[in-house]
Every structure is written in C-alpha cells, then in structure tokens.
C-alpha positions in Angstrom: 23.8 4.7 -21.9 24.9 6.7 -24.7 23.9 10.9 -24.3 20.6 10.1 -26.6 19.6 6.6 -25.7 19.0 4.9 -22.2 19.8 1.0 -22.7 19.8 -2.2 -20.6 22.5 -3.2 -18.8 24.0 -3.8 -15.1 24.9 -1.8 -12.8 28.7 -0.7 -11.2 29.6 -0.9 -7.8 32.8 0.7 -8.2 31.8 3.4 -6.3 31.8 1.6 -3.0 34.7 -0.6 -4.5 36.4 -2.2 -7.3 35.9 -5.9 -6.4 35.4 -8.1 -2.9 39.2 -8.8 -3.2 40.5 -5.3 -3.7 43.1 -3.9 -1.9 40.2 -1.2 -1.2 37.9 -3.4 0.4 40.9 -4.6 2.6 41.9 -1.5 3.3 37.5 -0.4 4.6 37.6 -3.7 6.2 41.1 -2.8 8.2 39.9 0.4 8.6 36.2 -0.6 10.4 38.7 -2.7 13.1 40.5 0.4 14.2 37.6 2.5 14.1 36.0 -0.2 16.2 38.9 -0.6 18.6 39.2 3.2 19.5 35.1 3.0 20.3 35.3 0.5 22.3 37.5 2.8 24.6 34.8 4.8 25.2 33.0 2.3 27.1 34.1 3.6 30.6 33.3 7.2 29.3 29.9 6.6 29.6 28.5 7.4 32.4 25.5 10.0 34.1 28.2 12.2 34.3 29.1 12.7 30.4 29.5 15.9 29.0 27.2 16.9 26.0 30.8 17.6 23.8 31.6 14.1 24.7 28.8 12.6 23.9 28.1 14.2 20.0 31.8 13.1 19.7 30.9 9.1 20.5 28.0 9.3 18.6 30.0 10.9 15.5 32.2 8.0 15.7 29.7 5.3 16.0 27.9 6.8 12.4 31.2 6.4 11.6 31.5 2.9 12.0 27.8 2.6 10.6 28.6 4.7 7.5 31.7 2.0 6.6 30.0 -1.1 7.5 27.0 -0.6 5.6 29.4 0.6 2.6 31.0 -3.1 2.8 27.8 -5.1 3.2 25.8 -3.7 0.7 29.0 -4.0 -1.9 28.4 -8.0 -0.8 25.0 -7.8 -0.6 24.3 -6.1 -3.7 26.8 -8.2 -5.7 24.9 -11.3 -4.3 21.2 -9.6 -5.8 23.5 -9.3 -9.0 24.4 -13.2 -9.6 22.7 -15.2 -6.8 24.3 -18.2 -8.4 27.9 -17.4 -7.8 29.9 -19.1 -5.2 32.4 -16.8 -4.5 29.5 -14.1 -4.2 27.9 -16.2 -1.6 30.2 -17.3 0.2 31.8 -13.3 1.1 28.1 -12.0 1.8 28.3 -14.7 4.3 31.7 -13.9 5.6 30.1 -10.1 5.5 27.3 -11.2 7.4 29.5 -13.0 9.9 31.9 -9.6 10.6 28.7 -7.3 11.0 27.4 -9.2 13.7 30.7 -9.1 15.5 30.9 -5.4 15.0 27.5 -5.2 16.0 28.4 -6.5 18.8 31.6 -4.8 19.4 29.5 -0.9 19.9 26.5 -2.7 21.4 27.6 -1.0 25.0 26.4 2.3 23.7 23.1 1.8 23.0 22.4 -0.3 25.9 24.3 2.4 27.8 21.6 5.0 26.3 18.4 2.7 26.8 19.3 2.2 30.3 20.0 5.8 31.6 17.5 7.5 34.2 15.1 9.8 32.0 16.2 13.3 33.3 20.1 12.5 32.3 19.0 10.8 29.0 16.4 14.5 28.3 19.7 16.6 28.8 21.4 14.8 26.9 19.4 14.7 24.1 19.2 18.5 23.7 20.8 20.2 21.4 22.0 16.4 19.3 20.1 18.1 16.1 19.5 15.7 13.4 20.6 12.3 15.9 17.6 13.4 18.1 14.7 11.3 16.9 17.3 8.3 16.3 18.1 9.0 20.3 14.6 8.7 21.3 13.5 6.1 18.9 16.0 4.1 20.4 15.3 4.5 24.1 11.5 2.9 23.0 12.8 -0.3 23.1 14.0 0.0 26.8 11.8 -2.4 28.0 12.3 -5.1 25.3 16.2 -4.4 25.8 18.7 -7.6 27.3 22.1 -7.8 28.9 24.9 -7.3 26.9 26.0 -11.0 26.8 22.2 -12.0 26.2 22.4 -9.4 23.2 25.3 -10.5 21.7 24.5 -14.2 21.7 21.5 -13.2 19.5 23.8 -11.3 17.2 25.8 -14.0 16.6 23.4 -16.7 16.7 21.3 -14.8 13.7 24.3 -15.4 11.3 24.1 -18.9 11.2 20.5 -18.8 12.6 17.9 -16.6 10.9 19.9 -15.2 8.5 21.4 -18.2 7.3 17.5 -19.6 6.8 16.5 -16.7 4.8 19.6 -16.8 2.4 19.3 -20.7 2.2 15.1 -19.3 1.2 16.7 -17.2 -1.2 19.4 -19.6 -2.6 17.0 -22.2 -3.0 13.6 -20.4 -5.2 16.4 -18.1 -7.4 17.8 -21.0 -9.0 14.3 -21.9 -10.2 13.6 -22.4 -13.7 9.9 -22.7 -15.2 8.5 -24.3 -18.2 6.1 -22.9 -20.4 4.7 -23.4 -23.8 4.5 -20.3 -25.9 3.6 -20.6 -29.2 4.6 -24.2 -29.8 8.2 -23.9 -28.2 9.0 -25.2 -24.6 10.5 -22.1 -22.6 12.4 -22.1 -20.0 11.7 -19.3 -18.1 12.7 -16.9 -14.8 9.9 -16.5 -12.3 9.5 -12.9 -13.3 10.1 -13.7 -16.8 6.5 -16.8 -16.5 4.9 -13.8 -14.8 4.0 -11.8 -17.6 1.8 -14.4 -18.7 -0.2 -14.1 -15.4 -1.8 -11.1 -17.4 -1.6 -12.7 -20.9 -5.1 -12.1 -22.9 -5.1 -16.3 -23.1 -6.6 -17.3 -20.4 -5.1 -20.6 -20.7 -1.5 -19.3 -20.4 -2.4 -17.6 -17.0 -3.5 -20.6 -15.8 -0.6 -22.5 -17.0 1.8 -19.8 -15.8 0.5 -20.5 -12.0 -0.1 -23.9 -12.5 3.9 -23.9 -12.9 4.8 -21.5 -10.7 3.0 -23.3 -7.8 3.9 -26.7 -9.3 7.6 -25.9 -8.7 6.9 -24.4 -5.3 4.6 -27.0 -4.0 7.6 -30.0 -5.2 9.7 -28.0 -2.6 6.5 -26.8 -0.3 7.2 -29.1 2.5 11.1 -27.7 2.6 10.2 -24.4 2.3 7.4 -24.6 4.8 10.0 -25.9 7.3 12.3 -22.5 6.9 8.9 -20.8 7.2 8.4 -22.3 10.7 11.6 -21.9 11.8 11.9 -18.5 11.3 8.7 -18.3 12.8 9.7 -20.2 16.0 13.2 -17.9 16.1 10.8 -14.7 15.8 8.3 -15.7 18.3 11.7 -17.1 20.9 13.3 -14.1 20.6 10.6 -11.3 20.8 7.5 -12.9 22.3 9.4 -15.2 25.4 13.0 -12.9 25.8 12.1 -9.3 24.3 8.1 -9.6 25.9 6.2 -8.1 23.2 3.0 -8.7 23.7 2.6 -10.5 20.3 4.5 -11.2 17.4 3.4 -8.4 15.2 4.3 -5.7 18.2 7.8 -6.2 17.8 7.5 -5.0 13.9 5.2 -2.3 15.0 7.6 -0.9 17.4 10.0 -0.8 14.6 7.7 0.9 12.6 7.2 3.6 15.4 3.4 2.8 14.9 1.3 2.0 17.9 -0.4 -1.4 18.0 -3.7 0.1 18.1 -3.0 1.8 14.6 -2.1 -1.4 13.0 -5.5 -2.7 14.2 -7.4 -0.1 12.8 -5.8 -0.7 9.3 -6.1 -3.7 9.2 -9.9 -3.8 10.8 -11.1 -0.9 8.1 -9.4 -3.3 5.8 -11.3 -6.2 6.1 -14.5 -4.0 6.7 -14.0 -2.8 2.9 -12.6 -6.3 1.0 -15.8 -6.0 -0.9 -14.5 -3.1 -2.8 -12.4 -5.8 -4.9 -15.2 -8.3 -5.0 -17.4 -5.7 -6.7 -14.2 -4.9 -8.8 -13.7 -8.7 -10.2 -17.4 -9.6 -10.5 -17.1 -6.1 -13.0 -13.6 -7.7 -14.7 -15.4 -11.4 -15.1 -18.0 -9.8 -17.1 -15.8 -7.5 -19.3 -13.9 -10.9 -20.1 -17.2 -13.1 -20.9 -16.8 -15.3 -18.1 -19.8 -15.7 -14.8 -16.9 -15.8 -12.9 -12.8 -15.0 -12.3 -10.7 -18.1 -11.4 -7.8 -16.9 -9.3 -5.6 -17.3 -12.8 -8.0 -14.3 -14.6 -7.4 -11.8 -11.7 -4.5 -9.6 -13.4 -6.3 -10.6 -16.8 -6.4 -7.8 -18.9 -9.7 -6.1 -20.1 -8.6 -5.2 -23.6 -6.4 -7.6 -25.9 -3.5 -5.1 -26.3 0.2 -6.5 -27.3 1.2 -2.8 -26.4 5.2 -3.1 -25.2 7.9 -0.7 -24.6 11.4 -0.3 -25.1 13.4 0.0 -22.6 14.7 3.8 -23.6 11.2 4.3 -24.2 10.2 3.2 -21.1 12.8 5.8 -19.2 11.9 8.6 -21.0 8.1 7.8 -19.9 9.1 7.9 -16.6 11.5 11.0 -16.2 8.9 13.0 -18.4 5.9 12.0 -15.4 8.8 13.3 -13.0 9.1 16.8 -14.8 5.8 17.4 -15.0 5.3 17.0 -11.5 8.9 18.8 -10.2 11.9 19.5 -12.6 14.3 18.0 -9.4 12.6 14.5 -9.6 13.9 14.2 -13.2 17.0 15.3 -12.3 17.1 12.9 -9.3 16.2 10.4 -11.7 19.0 11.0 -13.9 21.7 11.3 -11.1 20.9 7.0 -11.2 21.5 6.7 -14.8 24.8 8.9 -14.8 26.4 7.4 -11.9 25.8 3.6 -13.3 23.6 2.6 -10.4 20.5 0.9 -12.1 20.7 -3.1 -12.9 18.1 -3.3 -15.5 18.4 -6.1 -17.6 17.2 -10.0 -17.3 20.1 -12.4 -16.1 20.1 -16.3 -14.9 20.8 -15.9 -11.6 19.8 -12.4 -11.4 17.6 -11.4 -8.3 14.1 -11.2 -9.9 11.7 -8.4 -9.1 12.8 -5.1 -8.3 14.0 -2.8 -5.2 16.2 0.4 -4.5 18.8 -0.4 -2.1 20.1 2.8 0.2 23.4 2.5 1.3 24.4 5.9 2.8 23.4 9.6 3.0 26.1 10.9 0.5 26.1 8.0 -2.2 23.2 7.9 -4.8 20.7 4.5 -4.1 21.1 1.7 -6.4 18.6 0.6 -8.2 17.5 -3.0 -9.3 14.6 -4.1 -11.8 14.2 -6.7 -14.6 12.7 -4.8 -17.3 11.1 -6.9 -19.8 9.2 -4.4 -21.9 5.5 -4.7 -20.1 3.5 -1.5 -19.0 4.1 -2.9 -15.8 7.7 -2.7 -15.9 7.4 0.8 -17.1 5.4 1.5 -13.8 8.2 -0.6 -11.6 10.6 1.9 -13.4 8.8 4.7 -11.7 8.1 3.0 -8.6 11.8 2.2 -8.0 13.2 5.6 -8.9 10.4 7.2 -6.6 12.1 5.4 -3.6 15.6 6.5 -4.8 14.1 10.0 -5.2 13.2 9.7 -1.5 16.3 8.7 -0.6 17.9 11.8 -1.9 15.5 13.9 -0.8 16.6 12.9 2.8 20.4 13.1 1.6 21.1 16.2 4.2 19.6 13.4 7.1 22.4 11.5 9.3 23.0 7.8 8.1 20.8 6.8 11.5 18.0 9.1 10.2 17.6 9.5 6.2 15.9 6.4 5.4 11.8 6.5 6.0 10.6 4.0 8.4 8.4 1.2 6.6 5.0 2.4 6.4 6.0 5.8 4.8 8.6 4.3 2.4 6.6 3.3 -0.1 4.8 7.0 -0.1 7.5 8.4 -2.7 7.3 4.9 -4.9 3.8 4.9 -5.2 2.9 8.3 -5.7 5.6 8.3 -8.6 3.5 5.4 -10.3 0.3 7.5 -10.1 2.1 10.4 -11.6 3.1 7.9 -14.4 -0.6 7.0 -15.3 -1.9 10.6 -15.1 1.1 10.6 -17.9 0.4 7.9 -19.6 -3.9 8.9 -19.8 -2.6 12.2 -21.4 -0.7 10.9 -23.8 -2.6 7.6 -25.0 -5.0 8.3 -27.7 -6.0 4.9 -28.2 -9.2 4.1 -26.0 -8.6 0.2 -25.6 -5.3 1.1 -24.1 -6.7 3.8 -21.9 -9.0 1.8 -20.4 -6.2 -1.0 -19.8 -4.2 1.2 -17.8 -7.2 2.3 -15.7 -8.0 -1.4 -15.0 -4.3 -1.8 -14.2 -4.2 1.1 -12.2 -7.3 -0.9 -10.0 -5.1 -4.0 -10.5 -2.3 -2.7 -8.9 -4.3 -1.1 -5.8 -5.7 -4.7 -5.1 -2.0 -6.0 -5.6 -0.5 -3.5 -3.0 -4.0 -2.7 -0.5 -6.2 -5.6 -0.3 -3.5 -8.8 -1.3 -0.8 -7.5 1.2 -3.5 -6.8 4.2 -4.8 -10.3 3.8 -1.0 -11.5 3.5 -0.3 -9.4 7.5 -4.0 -11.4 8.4 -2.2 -14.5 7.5 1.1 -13.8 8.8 -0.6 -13.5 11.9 -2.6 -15.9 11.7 0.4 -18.2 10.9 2.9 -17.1 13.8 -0.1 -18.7 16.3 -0.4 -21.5 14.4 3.1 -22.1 14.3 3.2 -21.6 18.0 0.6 -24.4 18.5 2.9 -26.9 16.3 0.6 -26.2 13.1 1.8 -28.8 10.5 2.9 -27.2 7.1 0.2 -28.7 5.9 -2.2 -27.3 8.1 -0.5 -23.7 7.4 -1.7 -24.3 3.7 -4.9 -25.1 4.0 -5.5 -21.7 6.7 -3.9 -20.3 3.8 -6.4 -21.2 1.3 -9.6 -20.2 3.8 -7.8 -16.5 3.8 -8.1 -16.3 -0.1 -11.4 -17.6 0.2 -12.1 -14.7 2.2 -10.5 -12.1 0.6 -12.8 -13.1 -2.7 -16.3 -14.1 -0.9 -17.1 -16.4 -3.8 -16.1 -13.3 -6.3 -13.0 -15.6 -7.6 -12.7 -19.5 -8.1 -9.7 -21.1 -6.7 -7.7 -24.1 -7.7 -6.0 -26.1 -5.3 -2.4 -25.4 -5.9 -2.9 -21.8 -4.6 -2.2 -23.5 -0.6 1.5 -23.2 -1.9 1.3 -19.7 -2.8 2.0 -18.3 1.0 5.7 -20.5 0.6 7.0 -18.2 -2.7 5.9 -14.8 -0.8 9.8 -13.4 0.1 8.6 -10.6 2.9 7.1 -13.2 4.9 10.4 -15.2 5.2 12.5 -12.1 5.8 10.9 -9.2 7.1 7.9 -10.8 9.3 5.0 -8.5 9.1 6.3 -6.1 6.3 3.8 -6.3 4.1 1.1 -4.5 5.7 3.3 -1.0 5.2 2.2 -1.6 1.8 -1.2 -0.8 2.6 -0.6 1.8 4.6 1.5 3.3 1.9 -1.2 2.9 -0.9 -3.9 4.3 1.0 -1.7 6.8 2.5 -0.6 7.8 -1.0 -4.4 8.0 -2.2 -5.3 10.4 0.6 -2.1 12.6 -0.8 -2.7 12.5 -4.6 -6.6 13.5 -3.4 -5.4 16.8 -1.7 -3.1 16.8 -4.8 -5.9 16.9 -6.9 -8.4 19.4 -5.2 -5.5 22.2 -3.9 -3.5 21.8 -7.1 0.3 21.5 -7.5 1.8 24.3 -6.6 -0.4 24.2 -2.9 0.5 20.5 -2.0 4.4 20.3 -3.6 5.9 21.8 -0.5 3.9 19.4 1.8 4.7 16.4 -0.5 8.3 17.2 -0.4 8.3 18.4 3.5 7.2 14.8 4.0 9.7 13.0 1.9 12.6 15.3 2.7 11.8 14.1 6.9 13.0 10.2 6.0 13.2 8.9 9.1 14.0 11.9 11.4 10.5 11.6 12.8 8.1 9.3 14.0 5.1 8.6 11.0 2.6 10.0 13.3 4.8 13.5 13.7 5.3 13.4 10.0 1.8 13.0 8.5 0.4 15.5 10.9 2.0 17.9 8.5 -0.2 16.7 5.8 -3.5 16.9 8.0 -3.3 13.0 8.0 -4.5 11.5 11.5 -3.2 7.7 11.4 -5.6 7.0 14.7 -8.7 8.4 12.8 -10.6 4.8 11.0 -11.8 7.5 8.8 -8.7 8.4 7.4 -8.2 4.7 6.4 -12.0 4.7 5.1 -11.5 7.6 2.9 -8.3 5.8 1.2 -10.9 3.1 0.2 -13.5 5.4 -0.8 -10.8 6.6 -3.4 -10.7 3.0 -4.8 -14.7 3.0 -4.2 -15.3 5.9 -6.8 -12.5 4.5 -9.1 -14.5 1.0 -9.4 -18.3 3.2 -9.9 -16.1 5.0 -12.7 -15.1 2.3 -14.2 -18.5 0.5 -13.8 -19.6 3.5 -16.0 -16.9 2.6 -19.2 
C-alpha cells in the first residue's frame, strides 16, 4: 500500500519471524524448552500452603510460555492458511502441532493442581490475581470434567495424530479443490469462493450450476469426507461424553463457552419457534424474481440485476469511513492492519478461502485474512474482519489468558461493524435499485448468520446421536436433507445434491457446535444496534466499547448485564427476531 492507495496483496509474518527455518524461530523454539524446564520445577511448589507472591510468579511464567508458543504456532499455522498446498508448510505446522501438545503437557501439573484444590485455599488465592482472575475461575469449572495427569496427557498427544490430524487431512483435501464453470462461453476453472459469487448471480441458471458443482465435487468425495466427519464425531463423543461426563455432546462446547446448557436451549428453541420469519422472507424474494417459488439455488439471488463491483481501495476506504463515523479509534484500529502488513487480501491457488482474523497475542496487532474479489459482499467481509481485529485491540491491555472474547460474544464487534457499513452504504447510494439490493442483502446475510447456522447446531446435534447409534453416512445425509426441509416449510424447493452440503461445512469438522455463537452474535448485535438507535451514539458508545474492551475477562452473562441484556430471558432472543420481523414488513412495503 502506497500513502494514497490501499492494494491487494499478502500479508508479512515477519513480525513473529522471518521464515520457519530462521535462526529466530530456533532461537523462540530453544527458548520455549528452557522456559518449560524451569516451570516444570515448580511442580513441588504447589501446594495448600503457597504464598500469594509465589503463586502470581508461576502464573507469570506460564503466560510466559503461552505468549511464545502461540507466537510459533500461529507463524506455522498462519503460513499454512497462506499456501495450503505447500509441503514444507505442512509438514512444520505438523511438526508445530506435535511440540505444542508436548508442551501442553509439560505445564499441565498446574492447572490440574488449581482444579483440584479445596475451595477456601483456591478463594484466597484468587484474590488479589487482577486481570488472571476470571481465567482462574473459569478454569476451576471444569473440575469435574477434569482427569489424571497421565489420562490428560495421553489425550494431548493422541489429538496430534488423532483429531487434529483428521481436521487438517479435512482441510488438505477440499482446499485443493478446483470447480468448473461456464461463464460466458469459456470453461473456468475456479476456487470455491471464487464459483461462489455466482451463487448470487442475476442468472438463475449460473446459481444453479454454481451448486450443482460445488456439491458435485463434494458428493465424489462425500463418502470420504463423511468418514472424517464420524470419526471426529466418535473422538468427541469418547472423550467428553464416556471420560469427561458431560451430559451430552453439546455441553462440553457450552462449558467452553461459559454459557449454561439451559441458555443454549432457549436459543435455539426461540429459534425454531421464529424459522417462519425467513419463510415469509423467501415467499416475498420468489415473487420480486417472477418465480411461485425459490429453489434452494435462488436463495442469495439478488432482487435487482446490478453488476455494481468495487475496487479493492475502494472497498477499504468504504469500510474505514463506516468506522469514523461511528468512533475516530476504529479507523485508526483499522489502519494499524494496513501499516503493519497484516491483511492477506488477494485470491491465490492454494490460498485458504473465506476469511478470518487470527489473534495471536495481547501486544501484536491480529492478522487478517480475506479473498477480496470485488463483490458488495466482500466489501462487508472487509468490515466484518476488521471489526474482530478491532476487538481484539480493544482488549489489548487483557492478559494473553483473557483478551480474546469467548465464542458467542466474538462475533459482537464483526457484525456490528457490517451494520455500520450498510447504514454507510444507504447514505451514500443514490441509486434506488442498489439501495434496495443492499437491504435485501442485509436480510440475506441475517438468514446466513441466524436461521442457517441455528439449523446447522440442530443438525450437529442431531448428527453426534446419530453417529452414536452407527448412523451410515448415508443416513447422516438424508437427516440432513429433512433439516432443510424444515428450515424452509415448503418456502424453497430442493434438489437432491444438497444431502452433501453438511460434508463442505468447516466449523462442523473442527470446532463441533461453533456455529450456533453465530446466532447468538447476530441477534445479540440486533438487540445492541436497537439501543443504538433509540439512545443515540454518544449514550450507547461507552457501553459498546465497555463490552468489547472486557474480551474474555468475564463470563458472557457478567458482560451483557452491562448492556441490560438478560441471556436467560426467551424474550431477549424474541426481540432479536422481531428486529428481523419489522425489517421483512419494511421490505414487504418497497
């Protein structure tokens, strides 16, 4: 980037280091042994006995080793998203992978140590930690789901060339896909986010041939990919259901989450109470696009035929200007991702494709990876990236153990920065064709991130009892395919190669029961922009940015509290869908 003109490119990684085989990442790598040796003398320190001093200094010396090992594996990690393809690239993530479950293993004695202390030492203790203190008691929830030491570091080990060797083989395997397509006479050969974009072409018949692909090359590999969906099933259900004793599968995620069981429930019950918000919205689309009814191919189909693109630098400046508008620090945020080289922007073979924002550590900016092809939709995966690296560095003063958000209130900064980019993009659109495009989109992306995500967690569970009853892959699909028929209630026809569509879903394969903190983020985010709305900016900023600025030093429930948000109240869910209720009887009125 040039001082007037943001451009595609890659991103550097210098600043954790020069290249896996640098004399630098020797020297880290060197470095995280002798850190790890002199913890591991602490070991007999530990005791009921333990003075406060001693115990901030072990716990300084464990974020320590944290802070270095997560420098190295997301250096590997990160190169990997970068060229998925190369060999050399692979093979030291998993050589990466291998050394962080030893180390894991190597300070696991502390926080087994913690869990397993009487409550009145462990409340003493506790006092007076500061910024550690929810990290502490977070920690000590998982008491009773907590194993010996040797029991612990068998599973450790047994996930590098178990679980985590399934999801990168996942990974490995649908990145090298290519797709064919015909556009405008010519055969292309195209990425999967690259035969994506014609999932909202104005033709209908290139959205259907776009997921006809898509699923055609999934479904040749279905049966494969099925199998590495079950097995990861089968560890997750071995390891948390029968040794860990969560009462189900999804428990173990929630407990992660710091979100009682019972909350999830509500969610995801108010959810399925309100999936005819959507129907209504599609039976509105089909007739705005002169069909009796959407196929599952028309459901992203836009309502007016508009070629409008963007360049990238165009794009950017879209995006930083929403930031100003809203707080002069979130542009400057913005801009701190630019300056220090840590967006991957452009489209590569091999490249990872969609987007994320990667946190590494509290005092190094987040990287940032997208595959910016010029859509509105990019534009608003722009500002939903940089939202979650704005939230990272609004937590920057939080302890490595405590910055990043826990799932269902990390996508609160993301999505919020997209909405700021519409109310952007509405004032500064004259044309009426594309006004109403992005409100349809804005609809679009609601059922994308609310309604398609909660029916994904109904699956997912769904599928781990399946699994556990020796469903067939085959059998998964066609549960599959009675979910979507759900979902839609006769509102959208589907085709038959949808059963594969479950097998190209990422989250499901590596972060079982993710996808429902989607929801809660969207609705969550709705409730926000609401009060945003009706007390004005200068009344809710400090709120919005108490909230972000927490990351993860609090449970979700002690956080939203601030914002008058009760997570246990179904009405609280309810009025996030009577948002998307008035924004469907507003567009009914266009």
């Amino acid at each position: 980037m040039n001082n007037n003109k943001y451009e595609l490119g890659g991103w550097s990684l210098e600043d954790l280091f020069p290249s896996q085989t640098s004399p630098e990442m020797g020297a880290a790598v060197e470095e995280l042994e002798k850190k790890a040796e002199r913890f591991e003398t602490r070991r007999d320190s530990l005791t009921d006995r333990i003075s406060h001093s001693d115990f901030l200094e072990i716990i300084q010396e464990l974020e320590s080793i944290i802070t270095l090992s997560y420098q190295i594996h997301s250096f590997a990690s990160l190169q990997f998203a970068a060229d998925t393809q190369n060999q050399d690239g692979q093979a030291f993530l998993s050589r990466v992978d291998q050394l962080m479950a030893e180390m894991q293993n190597r300070v696991l004695f502390f926080s087994l140590w913690w869990k397993a202390l009487e409550e009145e030492t462990a409340d003493k203790l506790v006092e007076g930690t500061g910024d550690y203190r929810y990290w502490l008691e977070e920690m000590r929830h998982f008491r009773p789901h907590t194993l010996s030491e040797p029991e612990e570091k068998v599973i450790n080990l047994k996930d590098v060339t178990g679980s985590s060797a399934l999801t990168k083989l996942y990974d490995t395997i649908t990145n090298r896909y290519v797709f064919s397509l015909d556009v405008d006479g010519e055969k292309k050969q195209l990425t999967r986010g690259q035969i994506m974009v014609y999932a909202r072409d104005p033709d209908p018949k290139m959205r259907a041939g776009a997921y006809q692909e898509i699923y055609r090359v999934f479904g040749q590999d279905g049966q494969i990919l099925g199998q590495i969906y079950q097995a990861l099933v089968r560890d997750w259900f071995n390891e948390q259901v029968q040794l860990r004793h969560y009462k189900t599968p999804i428990s173990a995620r929630n407990l992660v989450n710091d979100v009682p069981d019972s909350v999830v429930d509500t969610l995801l019950e108010v959810s399925e109470r309100n999936a005819d918000i959507f129907q209504r919205f599609f039976k509105l689309k089909a007739g705005l696009i002169g069909v009796d009814q959407l196929r599952r191919y028309d459901i992203y189909a836009p309502v007016e035929k508009s070629d409008k693109s963007y360049e990238f630098d165009q794009g950017v400046k879209m995006v930083m200007d929403s930031f100003a508008a809203f707080d002069h620090g979130f542009k400057r945020m913005a801009q701190r991702v630019f300056d220090e080289r840590r967006l991957d922007s452009e489209v590569r073979k091999g490249k990872r494709d969609g987007a994320f924002c990667a946190t590494v550590t509290p005092d190094l900016t987040p990287w940032v990876l997208v595959n910016f092809q010029g859509r509105a939709e990019d534009v608003a995966t722009l500002s939903h990236e940089f939202g979650h690296a704005i939230h990272s560095m609004l937590a920057e003063e939080h302890s490595v153990f405590t910055q990043n958000a826990s799932l269902p209130l990390a996508e609160t900064a993301s999505t919020f920065a997209e909405m700021l980019l519409v109310d952007y993009m509405l004032a500064n659109e004259s044309d009426e064709g594309v006004r109403r495009d992005i409100l349809f989109r804005q609809v679009d992306d609601a059922y994308a991130t609310i309604m398609r995500q909660i029916y994904f967690a109904l699956f997912e569970r769904q599928a781990h009892d399946m699994v556990a009853k020796n469903a067939s892959v085959e059998e998964l699909s066609e549960a599959y395919l009675v979910n979507l028929e759900t979902q839609f209630g006769g509102a959208v026809a589907l085709s038959d190669e949808f059963r594969w569509e479950w097998v190209s879903i990422p989250h499901i394969y590596h972060v079982p029961f993710y996808v429902y903190a989607y929801a809660f983020g969207q609705l969550l985010v709705l409730s926000l922009y609401q009060q945003y709305k009706t007390v004005g900016l200068e009344a809710f900023k400090p709120r919005y940015l108490e909230i972000l600025s927490a990351g993860g030093s609090a449970s979700p429930e002690v956080v939203l509290k601030r914002a008058q948000v009760d997570i246990h109240n179904p009405e609280f869910w309810q009025g996030g869908y009577d948002v998307l209720r008035n924004m469907i009887s507003e567009l009914e009125k266009l």
